[in-house]
mmJSON file of the N, C-alpha and C atoms, coordinates in Angstrom:
{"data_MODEL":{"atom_site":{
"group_PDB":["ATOM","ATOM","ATOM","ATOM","ATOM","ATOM","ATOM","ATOM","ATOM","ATOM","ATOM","ATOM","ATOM","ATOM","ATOM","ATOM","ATOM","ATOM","ATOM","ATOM","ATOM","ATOM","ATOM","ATOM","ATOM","ATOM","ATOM","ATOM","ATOM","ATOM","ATOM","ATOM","ATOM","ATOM","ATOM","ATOM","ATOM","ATOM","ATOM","ATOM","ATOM","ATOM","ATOM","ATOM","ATOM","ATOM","ATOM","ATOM","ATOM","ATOM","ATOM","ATOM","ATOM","ATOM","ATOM","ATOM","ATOM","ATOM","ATOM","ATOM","ATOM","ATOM","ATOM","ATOM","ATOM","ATOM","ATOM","ATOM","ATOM","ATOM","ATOM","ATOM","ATOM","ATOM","ATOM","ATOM","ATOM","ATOM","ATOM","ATOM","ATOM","ATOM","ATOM","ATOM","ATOM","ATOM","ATOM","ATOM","ATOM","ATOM","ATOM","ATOM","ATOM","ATOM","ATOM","ATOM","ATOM","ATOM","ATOM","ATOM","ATOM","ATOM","ATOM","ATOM","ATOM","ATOM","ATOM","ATOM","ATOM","ATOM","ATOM","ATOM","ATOM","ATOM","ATOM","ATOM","ATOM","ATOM","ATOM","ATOM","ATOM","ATOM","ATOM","ATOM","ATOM","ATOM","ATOM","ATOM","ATOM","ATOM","ATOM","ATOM","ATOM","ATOM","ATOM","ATOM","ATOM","ATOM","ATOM","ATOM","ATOM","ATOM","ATOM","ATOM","ATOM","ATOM","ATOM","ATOM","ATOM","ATOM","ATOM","ATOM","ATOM","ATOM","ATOM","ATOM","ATOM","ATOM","ATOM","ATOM","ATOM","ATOM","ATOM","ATOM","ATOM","ATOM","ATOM","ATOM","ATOM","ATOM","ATOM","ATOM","ATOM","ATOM","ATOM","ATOM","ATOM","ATOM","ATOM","ATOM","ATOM","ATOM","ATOM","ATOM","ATOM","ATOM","ATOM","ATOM","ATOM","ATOM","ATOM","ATOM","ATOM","ATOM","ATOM","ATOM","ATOM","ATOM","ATOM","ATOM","ATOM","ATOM","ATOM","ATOM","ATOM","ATOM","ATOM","ATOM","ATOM","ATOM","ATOM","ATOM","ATOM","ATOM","ATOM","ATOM","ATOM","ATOM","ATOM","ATOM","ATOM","ATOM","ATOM","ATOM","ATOM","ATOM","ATOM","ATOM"],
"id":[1,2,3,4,5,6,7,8,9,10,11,12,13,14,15,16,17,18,19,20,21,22,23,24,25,26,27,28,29,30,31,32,33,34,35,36,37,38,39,40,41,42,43,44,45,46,47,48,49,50,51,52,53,54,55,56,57,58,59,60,61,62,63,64,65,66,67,68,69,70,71,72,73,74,75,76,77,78,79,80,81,82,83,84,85,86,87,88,89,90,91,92,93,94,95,96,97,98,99,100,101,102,103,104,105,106,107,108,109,110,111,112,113,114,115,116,117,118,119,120,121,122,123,124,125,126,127,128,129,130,131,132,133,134,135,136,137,138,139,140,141,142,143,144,145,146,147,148,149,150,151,152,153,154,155,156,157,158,159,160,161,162,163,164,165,166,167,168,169,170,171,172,173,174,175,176,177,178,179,180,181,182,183,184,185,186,187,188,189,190,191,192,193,194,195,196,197,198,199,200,201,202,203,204,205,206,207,208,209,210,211,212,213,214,215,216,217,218,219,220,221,222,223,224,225,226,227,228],
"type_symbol":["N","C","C","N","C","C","N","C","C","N","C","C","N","C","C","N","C","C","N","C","C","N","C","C","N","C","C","N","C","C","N","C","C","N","C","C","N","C","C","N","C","C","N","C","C","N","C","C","N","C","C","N","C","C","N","C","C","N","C","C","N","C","C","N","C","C","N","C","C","N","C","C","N","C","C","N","C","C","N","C","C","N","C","C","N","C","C","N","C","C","N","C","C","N","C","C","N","C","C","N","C","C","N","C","C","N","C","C","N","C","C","N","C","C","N","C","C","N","C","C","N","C","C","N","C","C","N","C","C","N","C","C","N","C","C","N","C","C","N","C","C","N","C","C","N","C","C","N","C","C","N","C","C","N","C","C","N","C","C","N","C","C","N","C","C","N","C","C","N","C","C","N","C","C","N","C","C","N","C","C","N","C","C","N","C","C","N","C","C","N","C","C","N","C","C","N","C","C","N","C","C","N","C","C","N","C","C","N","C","C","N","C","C","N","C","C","N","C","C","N","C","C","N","C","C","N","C","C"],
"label_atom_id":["N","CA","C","N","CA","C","N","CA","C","N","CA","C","N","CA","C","N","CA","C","N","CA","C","N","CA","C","N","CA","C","N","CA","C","N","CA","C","N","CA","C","N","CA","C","N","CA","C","N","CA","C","N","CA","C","N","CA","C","N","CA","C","N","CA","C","N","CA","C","N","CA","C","N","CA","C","N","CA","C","N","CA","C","N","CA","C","N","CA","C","N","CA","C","N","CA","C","N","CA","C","N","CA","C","N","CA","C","N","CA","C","N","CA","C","N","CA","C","N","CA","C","N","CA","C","N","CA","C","N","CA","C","N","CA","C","N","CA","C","N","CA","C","N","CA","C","N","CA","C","N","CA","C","N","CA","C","N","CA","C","N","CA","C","N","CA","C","N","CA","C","N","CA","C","N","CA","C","N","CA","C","N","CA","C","N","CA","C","N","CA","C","N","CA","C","N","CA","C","N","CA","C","N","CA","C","N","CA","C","N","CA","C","N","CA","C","N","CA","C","N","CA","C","N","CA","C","N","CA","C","N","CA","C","N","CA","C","N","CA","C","N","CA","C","N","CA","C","N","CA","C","N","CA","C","N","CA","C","N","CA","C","N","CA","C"],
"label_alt_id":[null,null,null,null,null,null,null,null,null,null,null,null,null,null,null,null,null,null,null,null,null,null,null,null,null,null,null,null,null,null,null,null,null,null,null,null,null,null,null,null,null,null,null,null,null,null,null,null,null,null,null,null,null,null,null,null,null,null,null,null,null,null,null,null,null,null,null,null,null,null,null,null,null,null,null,null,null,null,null,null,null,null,null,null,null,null,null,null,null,null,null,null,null,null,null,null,null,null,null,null,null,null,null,null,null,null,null,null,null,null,null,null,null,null,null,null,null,null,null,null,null,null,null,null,null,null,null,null,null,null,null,null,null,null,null,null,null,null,null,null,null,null,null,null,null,null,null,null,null,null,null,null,null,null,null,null,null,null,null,null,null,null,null,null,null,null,null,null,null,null,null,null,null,null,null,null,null,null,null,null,null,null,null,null,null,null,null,null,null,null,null,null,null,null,null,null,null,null,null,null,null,null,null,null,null,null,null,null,null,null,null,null,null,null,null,null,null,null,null,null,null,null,null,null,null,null,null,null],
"label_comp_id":["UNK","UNK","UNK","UNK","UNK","UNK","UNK","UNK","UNK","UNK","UNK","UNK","UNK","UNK","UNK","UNK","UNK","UNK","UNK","UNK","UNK","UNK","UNK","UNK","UNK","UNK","UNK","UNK","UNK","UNK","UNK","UNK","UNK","UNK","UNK","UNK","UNK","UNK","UNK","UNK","UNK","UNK","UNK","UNK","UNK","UNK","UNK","UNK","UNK","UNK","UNK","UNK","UNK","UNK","UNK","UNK","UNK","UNK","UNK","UNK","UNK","UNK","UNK","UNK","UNK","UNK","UNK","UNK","UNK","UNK","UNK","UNK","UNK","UNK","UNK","UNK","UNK","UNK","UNK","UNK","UNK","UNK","UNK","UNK","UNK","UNK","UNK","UNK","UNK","UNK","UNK","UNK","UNK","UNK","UNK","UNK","UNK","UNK","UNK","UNK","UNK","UNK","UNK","UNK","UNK","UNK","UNK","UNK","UNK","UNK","UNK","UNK","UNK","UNK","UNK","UNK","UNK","UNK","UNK","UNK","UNK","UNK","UNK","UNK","UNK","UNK","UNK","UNK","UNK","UNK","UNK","UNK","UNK","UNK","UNK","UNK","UNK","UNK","UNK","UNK","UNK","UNK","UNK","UNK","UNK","UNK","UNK","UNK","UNK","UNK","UNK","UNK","UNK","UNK","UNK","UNK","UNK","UNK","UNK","UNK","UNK","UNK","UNK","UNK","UNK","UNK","UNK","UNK","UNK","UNK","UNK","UNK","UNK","UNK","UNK","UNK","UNK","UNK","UNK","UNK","UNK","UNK","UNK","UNK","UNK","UNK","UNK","UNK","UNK","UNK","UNK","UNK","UNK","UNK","UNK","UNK","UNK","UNK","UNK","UNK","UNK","UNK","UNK","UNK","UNK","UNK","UNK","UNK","UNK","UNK","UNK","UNK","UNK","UNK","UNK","UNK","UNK","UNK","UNK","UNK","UNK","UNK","UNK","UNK","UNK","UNK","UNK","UNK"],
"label_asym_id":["A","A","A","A","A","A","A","A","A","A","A","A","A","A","A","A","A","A","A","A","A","A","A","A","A","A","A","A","A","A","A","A","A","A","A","A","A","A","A","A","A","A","A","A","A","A","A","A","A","A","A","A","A","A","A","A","A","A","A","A","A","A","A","A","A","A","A","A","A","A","A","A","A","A","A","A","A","A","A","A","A","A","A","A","A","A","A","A","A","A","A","A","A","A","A","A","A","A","A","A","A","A","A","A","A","A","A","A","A","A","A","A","A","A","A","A","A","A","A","A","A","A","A","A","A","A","A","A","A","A","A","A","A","A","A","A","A","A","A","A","A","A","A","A","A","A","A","A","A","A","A","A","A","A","A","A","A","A","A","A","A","A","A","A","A","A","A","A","A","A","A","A","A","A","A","A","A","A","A","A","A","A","A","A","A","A","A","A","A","A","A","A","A","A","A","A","A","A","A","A","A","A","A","A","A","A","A","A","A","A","A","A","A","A","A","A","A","A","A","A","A","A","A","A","A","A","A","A"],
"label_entity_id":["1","1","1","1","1","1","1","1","1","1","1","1","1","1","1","1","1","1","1","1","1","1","1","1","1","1","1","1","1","1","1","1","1","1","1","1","1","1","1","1","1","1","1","1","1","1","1","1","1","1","1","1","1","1","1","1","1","1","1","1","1","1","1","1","1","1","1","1","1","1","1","1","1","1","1","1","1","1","1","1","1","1","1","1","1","1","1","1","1","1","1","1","1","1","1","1","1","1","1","1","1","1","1","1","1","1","1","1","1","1","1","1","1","1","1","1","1","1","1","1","1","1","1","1","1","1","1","1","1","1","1","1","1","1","1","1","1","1","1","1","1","1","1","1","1","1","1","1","1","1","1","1","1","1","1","1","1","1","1","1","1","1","1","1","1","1","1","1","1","1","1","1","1","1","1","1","1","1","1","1","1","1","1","1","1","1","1","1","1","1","1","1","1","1","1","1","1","1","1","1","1","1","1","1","1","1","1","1","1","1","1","1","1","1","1","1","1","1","1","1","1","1","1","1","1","1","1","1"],
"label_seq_id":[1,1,1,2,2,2,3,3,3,4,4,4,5,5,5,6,6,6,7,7,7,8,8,8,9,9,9,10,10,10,11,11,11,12,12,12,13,13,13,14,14,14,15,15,15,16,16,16,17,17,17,18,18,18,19,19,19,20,20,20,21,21,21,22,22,22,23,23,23,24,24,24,25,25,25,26,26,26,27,27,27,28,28,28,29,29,29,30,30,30,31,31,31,32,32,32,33,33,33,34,34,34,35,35,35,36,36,36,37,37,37,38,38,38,39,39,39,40,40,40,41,41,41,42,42,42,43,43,43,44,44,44,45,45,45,46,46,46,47,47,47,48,48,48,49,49,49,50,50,50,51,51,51,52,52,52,53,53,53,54,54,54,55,55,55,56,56,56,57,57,57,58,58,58,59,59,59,60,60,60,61,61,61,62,62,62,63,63,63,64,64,64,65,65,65,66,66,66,67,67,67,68,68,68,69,69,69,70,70,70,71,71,71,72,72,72,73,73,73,74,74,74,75,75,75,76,76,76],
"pdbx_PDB_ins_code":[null,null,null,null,null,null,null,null,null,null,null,null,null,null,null,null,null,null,null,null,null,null,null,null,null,null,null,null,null,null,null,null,null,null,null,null,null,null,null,null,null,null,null,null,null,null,null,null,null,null,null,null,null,null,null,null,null,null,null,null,null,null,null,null,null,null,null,null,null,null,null,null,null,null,null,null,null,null,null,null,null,null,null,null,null,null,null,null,null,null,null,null,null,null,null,null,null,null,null,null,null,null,null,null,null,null,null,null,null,null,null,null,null,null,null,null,null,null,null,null,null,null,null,null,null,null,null,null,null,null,null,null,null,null,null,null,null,null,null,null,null,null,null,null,null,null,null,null,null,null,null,null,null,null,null,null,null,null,null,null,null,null,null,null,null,null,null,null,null,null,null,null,null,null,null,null,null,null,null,null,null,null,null,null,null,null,null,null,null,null,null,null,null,null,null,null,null,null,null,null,null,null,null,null,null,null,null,null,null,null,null,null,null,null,null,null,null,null,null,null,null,null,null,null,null,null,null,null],
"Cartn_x":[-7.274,-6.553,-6.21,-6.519,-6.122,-4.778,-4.169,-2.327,-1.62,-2.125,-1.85,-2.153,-1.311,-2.019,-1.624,-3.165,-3.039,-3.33,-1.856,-1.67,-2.106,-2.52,-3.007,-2.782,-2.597,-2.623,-3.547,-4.528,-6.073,-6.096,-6.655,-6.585,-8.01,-8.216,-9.23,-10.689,-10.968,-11.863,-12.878,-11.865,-12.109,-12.824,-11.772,-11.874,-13.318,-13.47,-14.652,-16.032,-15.818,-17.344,-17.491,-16.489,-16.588,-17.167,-16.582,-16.916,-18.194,-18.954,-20.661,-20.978,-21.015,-21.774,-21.663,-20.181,-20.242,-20.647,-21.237,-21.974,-23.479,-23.713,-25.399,-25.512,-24.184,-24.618,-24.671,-23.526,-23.72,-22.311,-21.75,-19.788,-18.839,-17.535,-16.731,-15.873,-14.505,-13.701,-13.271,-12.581,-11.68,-12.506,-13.993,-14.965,-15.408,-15.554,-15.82,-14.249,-12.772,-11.817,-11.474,-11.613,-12.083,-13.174,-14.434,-15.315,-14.229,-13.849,-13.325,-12.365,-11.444,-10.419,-11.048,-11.447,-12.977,-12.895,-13.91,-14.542,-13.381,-12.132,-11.323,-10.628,-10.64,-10.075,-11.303,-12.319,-13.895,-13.535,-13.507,-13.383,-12.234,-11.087,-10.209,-9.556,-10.599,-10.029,-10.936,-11.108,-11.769,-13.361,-13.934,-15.63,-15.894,-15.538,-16.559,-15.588,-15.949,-15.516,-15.079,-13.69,-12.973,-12.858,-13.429,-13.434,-13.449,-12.807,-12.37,-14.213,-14.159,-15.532,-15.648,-16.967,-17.265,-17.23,-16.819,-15.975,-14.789,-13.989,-12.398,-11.491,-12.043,-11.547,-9.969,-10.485,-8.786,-7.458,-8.027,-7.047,-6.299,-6.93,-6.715,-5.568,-5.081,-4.539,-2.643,-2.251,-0.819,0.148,1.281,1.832,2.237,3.058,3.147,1.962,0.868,-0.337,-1.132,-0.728,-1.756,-1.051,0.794,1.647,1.421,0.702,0.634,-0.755,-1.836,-3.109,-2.406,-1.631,-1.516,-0.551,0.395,1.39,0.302,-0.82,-2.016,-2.635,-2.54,-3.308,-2.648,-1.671,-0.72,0.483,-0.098,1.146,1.372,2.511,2.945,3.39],
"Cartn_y":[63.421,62.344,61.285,60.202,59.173,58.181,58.905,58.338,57.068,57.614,56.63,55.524,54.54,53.402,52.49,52.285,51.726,50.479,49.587,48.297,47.911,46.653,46.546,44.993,44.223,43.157,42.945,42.133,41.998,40.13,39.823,38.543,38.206,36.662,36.845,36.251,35.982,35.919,37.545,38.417,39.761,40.018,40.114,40.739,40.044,38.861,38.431,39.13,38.529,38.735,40.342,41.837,42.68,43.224,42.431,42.521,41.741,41.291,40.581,42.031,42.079,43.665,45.165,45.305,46.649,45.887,44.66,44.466,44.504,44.432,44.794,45.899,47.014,48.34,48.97,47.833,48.211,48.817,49.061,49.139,48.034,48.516,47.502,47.977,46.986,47.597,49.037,48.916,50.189,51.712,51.411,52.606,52.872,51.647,51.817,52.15,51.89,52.711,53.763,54.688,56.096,56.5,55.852,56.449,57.148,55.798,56.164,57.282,57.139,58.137,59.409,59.65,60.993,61.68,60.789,61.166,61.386,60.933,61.242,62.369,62.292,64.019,64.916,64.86,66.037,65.759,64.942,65.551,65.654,65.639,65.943,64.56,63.013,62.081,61.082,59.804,58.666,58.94,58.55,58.868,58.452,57.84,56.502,56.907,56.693,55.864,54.926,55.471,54.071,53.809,52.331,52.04,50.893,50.677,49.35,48.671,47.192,46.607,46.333,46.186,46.191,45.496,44.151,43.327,42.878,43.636,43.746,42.776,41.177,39.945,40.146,40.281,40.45,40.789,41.935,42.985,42.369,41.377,40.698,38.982,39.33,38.476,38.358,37.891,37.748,38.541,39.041,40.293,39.347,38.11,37.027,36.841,36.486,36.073,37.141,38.268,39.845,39.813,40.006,40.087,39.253,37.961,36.909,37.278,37.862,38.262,39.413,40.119,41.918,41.255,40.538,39.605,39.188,38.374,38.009,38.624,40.052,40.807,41.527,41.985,42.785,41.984,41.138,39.956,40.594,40.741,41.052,39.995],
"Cartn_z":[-15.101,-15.744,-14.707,-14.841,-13.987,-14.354,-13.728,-14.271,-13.075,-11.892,-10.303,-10.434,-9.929,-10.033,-8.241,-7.221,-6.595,-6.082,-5.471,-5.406,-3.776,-3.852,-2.187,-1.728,-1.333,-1.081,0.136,-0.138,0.909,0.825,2.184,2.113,0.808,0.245,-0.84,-0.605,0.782,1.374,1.65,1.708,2.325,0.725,-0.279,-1.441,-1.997,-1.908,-2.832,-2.132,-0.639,0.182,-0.503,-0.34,-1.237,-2.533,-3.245,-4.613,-4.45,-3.75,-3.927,-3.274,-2.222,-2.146,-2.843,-3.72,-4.562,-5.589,-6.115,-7.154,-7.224,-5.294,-5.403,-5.511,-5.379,-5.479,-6.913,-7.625,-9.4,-9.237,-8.423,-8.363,-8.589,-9.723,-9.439,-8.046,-7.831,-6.801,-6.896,-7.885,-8.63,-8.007,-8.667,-8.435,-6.975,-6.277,-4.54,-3.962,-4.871,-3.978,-4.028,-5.374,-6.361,-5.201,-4.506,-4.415,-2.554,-2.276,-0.51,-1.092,-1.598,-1.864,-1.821,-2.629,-2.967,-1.891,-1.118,0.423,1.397,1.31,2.261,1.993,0.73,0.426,0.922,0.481,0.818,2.21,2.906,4.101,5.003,4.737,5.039,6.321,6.14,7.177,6.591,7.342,7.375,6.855,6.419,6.167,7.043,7.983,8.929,10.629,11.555,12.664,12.546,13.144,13.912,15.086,15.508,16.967,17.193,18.692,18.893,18.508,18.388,18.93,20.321,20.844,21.998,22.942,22.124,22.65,22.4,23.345,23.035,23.75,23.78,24.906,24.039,22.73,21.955,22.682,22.716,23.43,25.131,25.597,26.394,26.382,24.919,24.565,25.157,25.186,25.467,24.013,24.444,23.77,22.287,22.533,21.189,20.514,21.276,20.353,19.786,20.046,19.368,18.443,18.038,17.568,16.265,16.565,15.436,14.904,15.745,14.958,13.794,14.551,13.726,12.598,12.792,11.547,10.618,11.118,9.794,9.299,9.544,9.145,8.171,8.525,7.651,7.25,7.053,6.079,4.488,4.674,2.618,2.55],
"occupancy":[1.0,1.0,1.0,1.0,1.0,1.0,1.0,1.0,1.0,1.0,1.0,1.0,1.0,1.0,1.0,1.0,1.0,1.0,1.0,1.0,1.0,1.0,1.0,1.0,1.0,1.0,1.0,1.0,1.0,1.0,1.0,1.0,1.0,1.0,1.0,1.0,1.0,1.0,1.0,1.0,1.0,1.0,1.0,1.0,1.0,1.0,1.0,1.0,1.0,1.0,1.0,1.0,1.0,1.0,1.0,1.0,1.0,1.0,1.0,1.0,1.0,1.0,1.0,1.0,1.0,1.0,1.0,1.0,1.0,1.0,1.0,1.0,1.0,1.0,1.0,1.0,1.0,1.0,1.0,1.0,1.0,1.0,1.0,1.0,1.0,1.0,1.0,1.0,1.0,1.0,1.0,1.0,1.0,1.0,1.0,1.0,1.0,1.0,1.0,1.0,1.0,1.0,1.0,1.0,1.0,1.0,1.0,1.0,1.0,1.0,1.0,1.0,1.0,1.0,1.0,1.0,1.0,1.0,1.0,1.0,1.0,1.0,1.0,1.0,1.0,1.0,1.0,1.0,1.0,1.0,1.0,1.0,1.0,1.0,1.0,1.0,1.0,1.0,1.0,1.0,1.0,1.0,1.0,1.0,1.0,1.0,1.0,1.0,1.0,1.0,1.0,1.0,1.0,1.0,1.0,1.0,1.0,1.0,1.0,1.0,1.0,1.0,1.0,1.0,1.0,1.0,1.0,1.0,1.0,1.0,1.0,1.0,1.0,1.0,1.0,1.0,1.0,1.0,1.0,1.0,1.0,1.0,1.0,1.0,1.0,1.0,1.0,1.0,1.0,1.0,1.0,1.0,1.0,1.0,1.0,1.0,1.0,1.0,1.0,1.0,1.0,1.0,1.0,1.0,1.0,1.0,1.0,1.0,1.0,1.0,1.0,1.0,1.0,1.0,1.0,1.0,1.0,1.0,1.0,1.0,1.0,1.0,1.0,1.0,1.0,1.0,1.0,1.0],
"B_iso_or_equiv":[0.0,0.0,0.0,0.0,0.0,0.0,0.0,0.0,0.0,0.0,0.0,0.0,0.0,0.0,0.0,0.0,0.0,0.0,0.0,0.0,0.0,0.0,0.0,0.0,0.0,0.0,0.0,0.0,0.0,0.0,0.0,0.0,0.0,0.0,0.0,0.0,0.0,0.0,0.0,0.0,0.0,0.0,0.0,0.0,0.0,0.0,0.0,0.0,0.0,0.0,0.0,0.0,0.0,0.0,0.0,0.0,0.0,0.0,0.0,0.0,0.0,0.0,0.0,0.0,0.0,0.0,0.0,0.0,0.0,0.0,0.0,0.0,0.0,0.0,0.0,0.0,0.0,0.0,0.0,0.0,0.0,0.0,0.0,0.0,0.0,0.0,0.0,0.0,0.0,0.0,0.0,0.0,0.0,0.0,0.0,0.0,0.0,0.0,0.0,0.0,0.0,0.0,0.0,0.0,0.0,0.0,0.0,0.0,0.0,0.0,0.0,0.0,0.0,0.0,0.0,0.0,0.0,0.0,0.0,0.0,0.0,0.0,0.0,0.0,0.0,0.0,0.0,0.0,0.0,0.0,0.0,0.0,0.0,0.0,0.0,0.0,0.0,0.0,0.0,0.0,0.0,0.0,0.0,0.0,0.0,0.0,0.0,0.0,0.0,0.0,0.0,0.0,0.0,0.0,0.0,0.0,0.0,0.0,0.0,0.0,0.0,0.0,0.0,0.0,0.0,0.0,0.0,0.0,0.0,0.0,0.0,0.0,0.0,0.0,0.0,0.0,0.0,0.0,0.0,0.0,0.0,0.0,0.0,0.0,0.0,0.0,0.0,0.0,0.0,0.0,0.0,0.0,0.0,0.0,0.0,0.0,0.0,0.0,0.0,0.0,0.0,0.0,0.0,0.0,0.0,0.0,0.0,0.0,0.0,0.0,0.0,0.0,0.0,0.0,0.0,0.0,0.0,0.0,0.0,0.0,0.0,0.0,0.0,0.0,0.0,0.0,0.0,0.0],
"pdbx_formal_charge":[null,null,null,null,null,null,null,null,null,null,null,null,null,null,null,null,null,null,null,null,null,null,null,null,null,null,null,null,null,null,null,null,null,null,null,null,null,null,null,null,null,null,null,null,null,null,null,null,null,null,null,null,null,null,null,null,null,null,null,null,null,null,null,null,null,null,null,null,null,null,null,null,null,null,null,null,null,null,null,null,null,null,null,null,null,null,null,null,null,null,null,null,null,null,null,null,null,null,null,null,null,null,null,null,null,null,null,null,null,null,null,null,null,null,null,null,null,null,null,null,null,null,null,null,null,null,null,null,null,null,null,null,null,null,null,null,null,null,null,null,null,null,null,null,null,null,null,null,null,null,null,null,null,null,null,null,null,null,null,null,null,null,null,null,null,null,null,null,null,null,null,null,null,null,null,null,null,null,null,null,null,null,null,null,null,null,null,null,null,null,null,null,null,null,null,null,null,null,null,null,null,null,null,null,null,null,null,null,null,null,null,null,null,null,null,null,null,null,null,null,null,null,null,null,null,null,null,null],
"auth_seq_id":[1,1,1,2,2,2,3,3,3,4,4,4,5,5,5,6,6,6,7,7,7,8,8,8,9,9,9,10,10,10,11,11,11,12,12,12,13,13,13,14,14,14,15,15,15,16,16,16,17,17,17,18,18,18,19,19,19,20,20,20,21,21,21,22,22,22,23,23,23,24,24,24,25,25,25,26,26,26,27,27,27,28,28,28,29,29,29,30,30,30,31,31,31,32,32,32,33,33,33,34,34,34,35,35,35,36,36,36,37,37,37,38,38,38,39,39,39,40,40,40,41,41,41,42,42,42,43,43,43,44,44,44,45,45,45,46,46,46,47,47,47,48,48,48,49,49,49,50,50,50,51,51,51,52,52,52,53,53,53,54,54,54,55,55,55,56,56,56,57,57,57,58,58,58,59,59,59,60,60,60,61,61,61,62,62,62,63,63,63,64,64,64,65,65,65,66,66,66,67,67,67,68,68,68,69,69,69,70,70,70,71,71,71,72,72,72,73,73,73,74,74,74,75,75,75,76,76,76],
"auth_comp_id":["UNK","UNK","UNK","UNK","UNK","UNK","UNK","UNK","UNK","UNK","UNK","UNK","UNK","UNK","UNK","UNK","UNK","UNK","UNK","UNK","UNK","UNK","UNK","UNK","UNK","UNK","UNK","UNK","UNK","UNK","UNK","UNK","UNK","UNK","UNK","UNK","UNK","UNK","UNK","UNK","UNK","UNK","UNK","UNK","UNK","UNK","UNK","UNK","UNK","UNK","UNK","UNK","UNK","UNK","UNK","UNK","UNK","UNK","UNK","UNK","UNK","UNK","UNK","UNK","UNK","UNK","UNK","UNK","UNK","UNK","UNK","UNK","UNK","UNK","UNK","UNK","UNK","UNK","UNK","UNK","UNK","UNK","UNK","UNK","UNK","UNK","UNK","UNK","UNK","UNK","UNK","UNK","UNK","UNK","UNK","UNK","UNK","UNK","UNK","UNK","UNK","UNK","UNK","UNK","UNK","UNK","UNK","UNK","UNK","UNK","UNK","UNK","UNK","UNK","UNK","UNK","UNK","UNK","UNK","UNK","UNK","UNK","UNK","UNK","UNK","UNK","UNK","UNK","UNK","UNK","UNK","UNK","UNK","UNK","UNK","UNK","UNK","UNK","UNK","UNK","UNK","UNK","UNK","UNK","UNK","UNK","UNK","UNK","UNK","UNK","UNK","UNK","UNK","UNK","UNK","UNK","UNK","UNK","UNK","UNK","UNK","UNK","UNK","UNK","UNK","UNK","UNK","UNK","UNK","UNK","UNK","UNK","UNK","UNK","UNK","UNK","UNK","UNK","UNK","UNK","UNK","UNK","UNK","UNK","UNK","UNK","UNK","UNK","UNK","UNK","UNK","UNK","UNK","UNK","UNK","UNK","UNK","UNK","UNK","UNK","UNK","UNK","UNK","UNK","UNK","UNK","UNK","UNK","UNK","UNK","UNK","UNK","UNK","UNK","UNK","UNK","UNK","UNK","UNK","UNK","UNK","UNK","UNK","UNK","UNK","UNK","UNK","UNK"],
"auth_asym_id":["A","A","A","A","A","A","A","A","A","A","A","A","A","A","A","A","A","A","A","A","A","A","A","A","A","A","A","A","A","A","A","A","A","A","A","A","A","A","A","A","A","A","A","A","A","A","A","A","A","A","A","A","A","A","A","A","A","A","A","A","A","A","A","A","A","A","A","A","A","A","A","A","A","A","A","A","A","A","A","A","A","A","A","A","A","A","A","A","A","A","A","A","A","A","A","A","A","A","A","A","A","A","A","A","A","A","A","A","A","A","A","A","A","A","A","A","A","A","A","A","A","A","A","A","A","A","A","A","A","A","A","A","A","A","A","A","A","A","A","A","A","A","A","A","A","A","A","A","A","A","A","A","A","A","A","A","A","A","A","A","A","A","A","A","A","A","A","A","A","A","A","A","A","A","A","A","A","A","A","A","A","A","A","A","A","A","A","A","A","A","A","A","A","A","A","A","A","A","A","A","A","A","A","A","A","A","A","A","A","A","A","A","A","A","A","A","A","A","A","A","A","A","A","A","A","A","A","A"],
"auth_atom_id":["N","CA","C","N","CA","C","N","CA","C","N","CA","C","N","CA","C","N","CA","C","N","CA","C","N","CA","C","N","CA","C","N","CA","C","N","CA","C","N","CA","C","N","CA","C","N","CA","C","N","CA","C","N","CA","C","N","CA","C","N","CA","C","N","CA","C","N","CA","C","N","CA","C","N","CA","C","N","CA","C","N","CA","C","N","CA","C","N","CA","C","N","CA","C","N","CA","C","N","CA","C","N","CA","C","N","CA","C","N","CA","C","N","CA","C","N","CA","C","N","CA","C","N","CA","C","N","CA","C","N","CA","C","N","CA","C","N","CA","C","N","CA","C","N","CA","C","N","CA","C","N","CA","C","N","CA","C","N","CA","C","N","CA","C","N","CA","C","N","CA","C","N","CA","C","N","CA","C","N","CA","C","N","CA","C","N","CA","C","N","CA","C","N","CA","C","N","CA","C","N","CA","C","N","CA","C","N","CA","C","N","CA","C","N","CA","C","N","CA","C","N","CA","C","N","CA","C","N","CA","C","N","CA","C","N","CA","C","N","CA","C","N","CA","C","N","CA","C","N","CA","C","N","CA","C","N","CA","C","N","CA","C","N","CA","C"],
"pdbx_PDB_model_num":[1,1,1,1,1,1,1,1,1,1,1,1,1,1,1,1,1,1,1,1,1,1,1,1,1,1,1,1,1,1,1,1,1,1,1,1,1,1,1,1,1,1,1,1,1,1,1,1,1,1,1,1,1,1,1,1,1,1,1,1,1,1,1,1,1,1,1,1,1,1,1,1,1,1,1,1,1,1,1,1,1,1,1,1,1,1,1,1,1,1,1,1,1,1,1,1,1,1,1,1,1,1,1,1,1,1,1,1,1,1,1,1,1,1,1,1,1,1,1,1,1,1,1,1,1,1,1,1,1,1,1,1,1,1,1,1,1,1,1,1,1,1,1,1,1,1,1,1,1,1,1,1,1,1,1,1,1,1,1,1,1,1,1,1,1,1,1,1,1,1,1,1,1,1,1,1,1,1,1,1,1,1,1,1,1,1,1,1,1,1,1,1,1,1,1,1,1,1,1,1,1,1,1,1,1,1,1,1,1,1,1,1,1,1,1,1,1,1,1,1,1,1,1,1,1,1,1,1]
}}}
């Protein structure tokens, strides 16, 4: 029974470019976040790797200006 209901706030640049690729796959959102959920339960973590990229000049940033990347990112 599907009774849960989950809310997310994503910037809508992120969300569209998205929704064009789970539509070449024939997925809406709903079903590609059903599908991650799934997989993170079967396997008990992330499906994927997480890792910095390989170029991490970012990380080289001053402690205010990372502060204002990680604020844009996780803005509610």
């Amino acid at each position: 029974m599907q009774d849960a209901v989950v809310r997310a706030r994503v910037d809508s640049s992120l969300k569209n470019d998205t929704e064009k690729v789970f539509d070449k796959l024939g997925l809406t959102t709903t079903e590609a976040i059903r599908l991650f959920l799934a997989q993170v339960k079967l396997r008990g973590g992330l499906p994927f790797e997480v890792r910095l990229p390989t170029d991490n000049s970012d990380l080289l940033l001053s402690s205010p200006s990372r502060q204002a990347v990680l604020d844009s990112v996780f803005d509610d």
